[in-house]
C-alpha positions, 0 to 999 in steps of 0.5 A, a space after each residue: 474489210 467490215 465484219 457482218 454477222 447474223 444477230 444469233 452470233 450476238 448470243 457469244 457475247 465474249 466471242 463479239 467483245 473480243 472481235 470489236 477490240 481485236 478489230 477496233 471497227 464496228 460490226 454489222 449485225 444483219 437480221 432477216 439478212 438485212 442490216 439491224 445494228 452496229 456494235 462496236 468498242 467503248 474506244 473505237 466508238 469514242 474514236 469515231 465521236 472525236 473524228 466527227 467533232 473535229 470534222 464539225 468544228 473543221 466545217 465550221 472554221 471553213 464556214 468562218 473563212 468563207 463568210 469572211 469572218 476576221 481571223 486571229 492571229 495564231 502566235 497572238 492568241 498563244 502569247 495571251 494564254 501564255 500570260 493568262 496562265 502563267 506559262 512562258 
């Protein structure tokens, strides 16, 4: 369930620091009892950017597929970098 808090609770500021990484979600700070602000986690924030890069880069995958684009061989593209890199 989402946390929402009015923007004077922001004033404990240890007290929302210890709820965003107990929770590992975002709080939602209202004012004038409409939503104004997000807070969360340095970690559940960069949890969030990685989840959309990997949906960005899902899409566009997909897009490839669809527009016909030519698809690699998995087990060749890793017989490569093993050979680049020098791992067997």
């Amino acid at each position: 369930m989402p946390q929402i808090r009015p923007i004077k609770d922001l004033r404990n500021t240890t007290e929302i620091s210890e709820l965003c990484h107990q929770k590992q979600e975002p709080i939602f700070i209202t004012k004038n009892g409409y939503g104004d602000l997000v807070v969360m986690s340095i970690e559940t924030y960069e949890s969030t950017i990685a989840k959309l890069d990997l949906y960005q880069k899902l899409a566009e995958a997909e897009a490839q597929i669809k527009n016909g684009v030519e698809l690699l061989d998995g087990e060749e593209v890793f017989k490569k970098l093993r050979e680049k890199h020098g791992k067997k």
